[in-house]
Every structure is written in C-alpha cells, then in structure tokens.
C-alpha positions in Angstrom: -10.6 -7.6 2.3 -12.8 -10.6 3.4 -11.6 -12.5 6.9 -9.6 -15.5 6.6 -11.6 -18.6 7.3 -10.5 -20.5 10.1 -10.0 -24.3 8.9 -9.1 -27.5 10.5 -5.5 -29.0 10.3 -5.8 -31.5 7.8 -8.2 -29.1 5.9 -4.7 -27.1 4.6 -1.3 -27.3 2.9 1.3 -26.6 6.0 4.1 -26.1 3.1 1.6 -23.6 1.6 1.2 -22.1 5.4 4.8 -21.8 5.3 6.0 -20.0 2.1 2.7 -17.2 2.7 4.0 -17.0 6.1 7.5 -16.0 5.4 6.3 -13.6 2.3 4.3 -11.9 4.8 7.5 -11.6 7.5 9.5 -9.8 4.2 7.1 -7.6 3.3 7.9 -4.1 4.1 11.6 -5.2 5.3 13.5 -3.4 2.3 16.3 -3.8 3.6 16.4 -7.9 3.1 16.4 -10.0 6.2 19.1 -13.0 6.8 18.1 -16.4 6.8 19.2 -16.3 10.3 16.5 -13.8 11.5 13.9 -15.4 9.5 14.4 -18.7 11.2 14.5 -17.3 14.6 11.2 -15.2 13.9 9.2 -17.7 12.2 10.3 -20.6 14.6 11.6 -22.7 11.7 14.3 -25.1 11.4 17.2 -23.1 9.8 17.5 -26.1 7.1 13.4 -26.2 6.4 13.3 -21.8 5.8 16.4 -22.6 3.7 14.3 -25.1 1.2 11.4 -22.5 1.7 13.5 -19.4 0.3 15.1 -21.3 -2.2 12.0 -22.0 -3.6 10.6 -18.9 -3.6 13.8 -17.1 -5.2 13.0 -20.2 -7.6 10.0 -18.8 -8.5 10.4 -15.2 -8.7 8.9 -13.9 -5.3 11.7 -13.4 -3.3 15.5 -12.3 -3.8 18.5 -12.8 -2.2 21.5 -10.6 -2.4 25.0 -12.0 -3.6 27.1 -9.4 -1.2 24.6 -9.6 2.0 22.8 -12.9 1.5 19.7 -11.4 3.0 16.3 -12.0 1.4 13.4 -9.6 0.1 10.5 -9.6 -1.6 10.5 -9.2 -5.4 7.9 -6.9 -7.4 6.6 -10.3 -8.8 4.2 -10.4 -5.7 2.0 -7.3 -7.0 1.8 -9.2 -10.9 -0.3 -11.5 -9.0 -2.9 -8.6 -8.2 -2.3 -6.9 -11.9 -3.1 -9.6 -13.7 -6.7 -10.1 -12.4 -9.5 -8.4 -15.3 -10.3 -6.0 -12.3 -6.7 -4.7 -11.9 -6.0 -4.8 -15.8 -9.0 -2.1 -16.3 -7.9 -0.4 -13.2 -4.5 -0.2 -14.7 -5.7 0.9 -17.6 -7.9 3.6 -16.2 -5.2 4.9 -13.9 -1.8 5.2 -15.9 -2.7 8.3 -18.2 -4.4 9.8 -15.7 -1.0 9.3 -13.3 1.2 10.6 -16.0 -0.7 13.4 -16.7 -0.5 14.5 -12.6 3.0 13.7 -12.8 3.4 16.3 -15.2 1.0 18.8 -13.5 3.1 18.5 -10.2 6.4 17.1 -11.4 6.5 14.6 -8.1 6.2 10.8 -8.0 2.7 9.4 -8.8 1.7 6.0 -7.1 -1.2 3.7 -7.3 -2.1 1.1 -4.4 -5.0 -1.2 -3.2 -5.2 -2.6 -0.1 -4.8 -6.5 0.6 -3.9 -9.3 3.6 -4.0 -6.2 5.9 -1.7 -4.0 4.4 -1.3 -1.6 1.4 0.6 -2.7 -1.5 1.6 -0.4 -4.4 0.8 -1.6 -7.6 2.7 0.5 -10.0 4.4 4.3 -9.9 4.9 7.0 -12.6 8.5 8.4 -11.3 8.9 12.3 -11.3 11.8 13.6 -13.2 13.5 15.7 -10.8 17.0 14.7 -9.6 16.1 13.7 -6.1 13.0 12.1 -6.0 10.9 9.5 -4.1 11.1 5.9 -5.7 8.8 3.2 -4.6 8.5 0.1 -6.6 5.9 -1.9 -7.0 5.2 -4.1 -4.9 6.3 -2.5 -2.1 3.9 -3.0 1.2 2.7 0.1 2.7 1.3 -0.1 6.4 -2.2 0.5 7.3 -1.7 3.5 10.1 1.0 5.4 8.3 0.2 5.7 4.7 -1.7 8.1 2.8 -2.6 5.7 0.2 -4.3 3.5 2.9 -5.7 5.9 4.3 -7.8 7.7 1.4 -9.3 4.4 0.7 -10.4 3.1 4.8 -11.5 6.6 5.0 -14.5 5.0 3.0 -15.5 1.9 3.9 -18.1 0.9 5.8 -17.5 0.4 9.6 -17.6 -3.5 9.3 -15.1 -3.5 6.8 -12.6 -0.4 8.7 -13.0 -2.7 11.8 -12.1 -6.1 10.2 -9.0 -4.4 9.5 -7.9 -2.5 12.5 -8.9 -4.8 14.9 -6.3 -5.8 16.8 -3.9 -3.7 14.4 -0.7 -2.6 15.7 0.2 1.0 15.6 3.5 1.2 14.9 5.8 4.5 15.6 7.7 5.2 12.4 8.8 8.6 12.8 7.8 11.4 15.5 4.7 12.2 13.2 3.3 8.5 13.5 -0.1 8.4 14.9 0.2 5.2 17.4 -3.7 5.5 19.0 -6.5 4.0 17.1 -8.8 7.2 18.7 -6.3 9.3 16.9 -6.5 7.5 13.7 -10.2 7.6 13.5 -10.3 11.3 13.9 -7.8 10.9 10.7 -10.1 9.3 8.6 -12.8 11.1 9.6 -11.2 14.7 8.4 -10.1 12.5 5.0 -13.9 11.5 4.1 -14.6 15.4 4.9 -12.6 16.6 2.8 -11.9 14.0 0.5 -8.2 13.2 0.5 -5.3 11.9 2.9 -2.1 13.4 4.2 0.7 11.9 5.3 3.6 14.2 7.0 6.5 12.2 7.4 4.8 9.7 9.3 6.1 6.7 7.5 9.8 8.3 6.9 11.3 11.1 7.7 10.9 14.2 5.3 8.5 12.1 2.8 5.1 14.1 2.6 1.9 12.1 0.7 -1.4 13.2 -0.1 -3.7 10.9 -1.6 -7.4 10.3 -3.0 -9.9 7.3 -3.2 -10.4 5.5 -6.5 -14.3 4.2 -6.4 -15.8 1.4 -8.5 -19.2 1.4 -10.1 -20.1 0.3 -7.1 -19.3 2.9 -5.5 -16.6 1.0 -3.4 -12.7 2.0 -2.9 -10.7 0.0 -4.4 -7.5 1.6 -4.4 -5.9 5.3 -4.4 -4.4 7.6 -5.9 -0.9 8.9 -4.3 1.6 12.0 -4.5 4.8 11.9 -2.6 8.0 13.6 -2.5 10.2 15.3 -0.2 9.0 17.8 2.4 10.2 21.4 0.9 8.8 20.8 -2.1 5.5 19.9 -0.7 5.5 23.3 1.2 5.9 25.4 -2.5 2.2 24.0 -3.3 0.8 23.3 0.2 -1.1 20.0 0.8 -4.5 21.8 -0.2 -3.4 22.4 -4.1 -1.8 19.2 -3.9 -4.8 17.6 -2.3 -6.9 19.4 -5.2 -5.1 18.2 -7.8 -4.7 14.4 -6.8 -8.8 14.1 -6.0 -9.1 15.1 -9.6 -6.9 12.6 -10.9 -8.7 10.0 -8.6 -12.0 10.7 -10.1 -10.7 10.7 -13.2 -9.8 6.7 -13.1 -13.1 6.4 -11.1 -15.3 7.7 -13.8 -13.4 5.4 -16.1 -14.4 2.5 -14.3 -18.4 3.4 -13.7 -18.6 5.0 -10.5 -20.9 8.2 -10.8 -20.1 11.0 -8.3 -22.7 11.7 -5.6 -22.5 13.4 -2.6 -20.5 11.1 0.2 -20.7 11.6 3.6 -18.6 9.0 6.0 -20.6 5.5 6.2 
C-alpha cells in the first residue's frame, strides 16, 4: 500500500509504463474494451496498444474475445499476488475456513486484499444454489463501493486510509453508492465499531456483501473476508447474523496467521 516513488525519465522502462498502464485501464471493465477505446483513452498510437495487447494476451494477462475482439484482464493477474510466501499461508489459512461459511450460509464466499489502489479478489468458494453470485479471481473491486475494501481500510491507520483516498474518485455505481468522502468516513467508522462492512447494492444492483478484516501477527489488515449474494436472500438472515457469522470466519484465518485478538478501537 506504499506510495509510488516518483522517478526521473530515464530512471524507467516507458514499455514497462505502458503494459501496467493499460492493465490498470482493464481492470474492472468486464465487459472487455476494443482496441479502439483503449487507444483513444490511453493516448496511444492504435498500432503501438496493438503490439502492447498482443503481448500481454501472449503472456497470459489479458484476453481477447474471438466474436467481439474486445480485451480483458485474465485471472493470471491475481497468481502474481498468490504466489508470494505471504499469500500462500494466507491462502492456506483462509480456504477451509471459506468453505466451511459457505456451507453455514450457503452463499458465495470471497477473499480479497487490497493493491495499486483498488481491491482485487484473490480466490472464491462459489455457493451451490442455482442463481448465485460469481466473481473470479482476479477481478478488481473499487475502493468506495465494496465491502471487502471496506472491512480492511476500516483499520488502518490514518496515514495509510489517506494515502489511499486522497484524491480518490467516488464513483456512483447504483443509487446506494456513497459518492462523498464525509459519507464514507462515517462508513468506516460504524465498520471498526462494530467490526464488519456492508455493502447494499452499492456496487450492483441487488448484490448485498458483508465482510470482516483478516489481521496479521502484526496486527495489520491484510485482506477480508466477504459474503455476497442476491438481496432477498440476504433479508432471510439479516446483515447482523450474516455479519456474525463472517467476523468469525475472519478470525478464524487471522488466528491462523498469528494475530492475537485484543480489544480494537479505530486508530
């Protein structure tokens, strides 16, 4: 979550520059983008994103679809965060733990850190119902709108919360989005209270989340603890049980990974 260092021209790799730029332009944008629109928005010659995108689809991080020819990001991109010792144990800690909630609450079960600015899921444990919420990994969550981001900026300190909504755009999503950063701190103030986040339809329509902090030995959050399905069933346990449920999960994995509970209060 640390700044990016500013550096001098000839102190980078513009190619480099380049291919991070345009991962970070997909990211979120499920539906693929053409390579038309991601020319015009990056300010790229149409020939230069075209040698960009082909070499990413070489490698695994972005796809393009035969039918559409539109480009999106692959769930290679969240390997790269997996395959760190710190995300294998966290892995490790979290998927029985996931599976087991899954079957407590029969809804889908994610895990997600936060990195570059934006959440990222990491891996899900899918409920079995017939209509259910899929997210794959990999898939980029925004900082304002999620549950799973939210549980873990709830608890970091101030320097690091400001790092990363300074200058943070508040996008409206749905009619539940909260767009005003005095709104949002109010938010994450009632989420450290009383230890996990709610999201009600505020990234999509009819898509309700509640979702708890995983800490380190450090006591840090590193990631969270997510479940999310659609809107009626939600309202057959109430976000409280459901709230209840998940922060037990999340401690769970924490435990696992060192962190002894003590009493937290908002830093």
């Amino acid at each position: 979550m640390a700044q990016q260092k500013k550096r001098k021209p000839n102190e980078t790799a513009p190619a480099l520059a380049r291919g991070l730029t345009a991962l970070e332009y997909l990211r979120g944008r499920t539906d693929g983008v053409s390579l038309s629109d991601i020319s015009a928005a990056l300010r790229f010659p149409k020939n230069s994103a075209l040698r960009l995108l082909n070499t990413l689809e070489d490698f695994g991080y972005v796809e393009r679809e035969p039918e559409t020819l539109r480009y999106r990001i692959t769930r290679r991109l969240a390997t790269l965060f997996m395959d760190s010792a710190r995300d294998r144990n966290l892995m490790e800690a979290a998927l029985p733990a996931m599976r087991h909630l899954r079957d407590e609450v029969n809804e889908t079960i994610l895990i997600s850190i936060i990195e570059r600015n934006a959440g990222i899921v990491l891996e899900q444990v899918q409920s079995t119902h017939p209509f259910r919420f899929v997210c794959e990994p990999g898939t980029f969550e925004d900082l304002h709108s999620s549950a799973s981001t939210k549980a873990i900026l709830a608890f970091l300190q101030e320097r690091e919360l400001n790092a990363l909504l300074d200058g943070h755009a508040f996008k409206r999503y749905t009619s539940n989005t909260i767009t005003r950063r005095d709104d949002y701190a109010r938010e994450l103030a009632e989420t450290a209270e009383r230890g996990f986040a709610t999201d009600h339809g505020e990234q999509g329509e009819g898509i309700h989340c509640v979702a708890a902090p995983v800490f380190d030995r450090t006591g840090s959050p590193i990631a969270s603890i997510t479940i999310t399905g659609p809107a009626e069933r939600f309202a057959e346990l109430g976000f409280e049980a459901m709230g209840k449920r998940v922060m037990s999960c999340a401690r769970k994995v924490s435990s696992f990974l060192g962190y002894v509970q003590r009493t937290r209060r908002r830093p």
